[in-house]
N, C-alpha and C positions, 0 to 999 in steps of 0.2 A: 416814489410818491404814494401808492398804493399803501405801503405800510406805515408812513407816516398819519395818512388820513384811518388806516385799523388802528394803531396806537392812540388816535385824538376818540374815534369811537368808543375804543376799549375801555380808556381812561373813564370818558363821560358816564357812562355806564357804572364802574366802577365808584367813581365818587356819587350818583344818583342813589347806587345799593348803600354804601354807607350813610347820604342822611339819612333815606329811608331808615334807617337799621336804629340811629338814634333819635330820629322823631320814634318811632315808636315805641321805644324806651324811654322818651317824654310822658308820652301817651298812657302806658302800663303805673307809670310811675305816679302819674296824678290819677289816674283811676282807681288802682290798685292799693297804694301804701297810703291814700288818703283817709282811707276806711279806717286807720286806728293812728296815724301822725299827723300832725301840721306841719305841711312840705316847705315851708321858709328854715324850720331850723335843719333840713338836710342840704340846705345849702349855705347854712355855717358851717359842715363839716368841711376838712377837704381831708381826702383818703385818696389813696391808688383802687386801680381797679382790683387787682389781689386781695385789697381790706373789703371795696363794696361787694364785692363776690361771699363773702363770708358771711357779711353781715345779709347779703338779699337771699344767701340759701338759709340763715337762719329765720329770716322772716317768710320766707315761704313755709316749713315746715310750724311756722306757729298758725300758718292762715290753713293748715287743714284741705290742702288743693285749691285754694282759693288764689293762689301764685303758681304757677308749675314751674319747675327747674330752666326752663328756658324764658320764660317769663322773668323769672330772677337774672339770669344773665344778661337781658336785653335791661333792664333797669339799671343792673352794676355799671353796665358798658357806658347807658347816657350818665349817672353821678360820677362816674370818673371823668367823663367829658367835661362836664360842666365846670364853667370860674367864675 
C-alpha cells in the first residue's frame, strides 16, 4: 500500500514538473521570440524537437544573450509539444 500511494506521489509530482517545464516554454516563447516573429506562423510549422533545437539555438545566438542556451531548450521542448 505504501508504495502504491509513493508511486501515485511520485507520478503527480513528476507530471506537475513537466507542465511546469512546458508552460514555461510557452511563457519564454511569447516573450522572447515575439520580439522579432509573429508566433501564429511558428505554429504552421510542425518540426521534431531535434529540428526546434537547431533552429531555438540558432535564434538564440542571433539575440546576442537575449535567449540563453537553456532558454532555447525550454522553447524547442514546448514547439515540439505543440499540434
Amino acid at each position: 500500500m505504501k508504495n502504491a500511494i509513493f508511486a501515485g506521489v511520485t507520478f503527480f509530482f513528476a507530471a506537475l514538473f513537466a507542465c511546469n517545464g512546458i508552460q514555461e516554454g510557452k511563457i519564454l516563447f511569447e516573450s522572447k521570440c515575439a520580439q522579432c516573429h509573429k508566433l501564429e506562423l511558428s505554429f504552421k510549422e510542425t518540426r521534431n524537437l531535434t529540428e526546434w533545437r537547431k533552429i531555438t539555438q540558432r535564434m538564440a545566438g542571433y539575440s546576442h544573450g537575449g535567449i540563453t542556451g537553456k532558454e532555447a531548450e525550454k522553447i524547442a521542448k514546448y514547439l515540439a509539444k505543440k499540434k
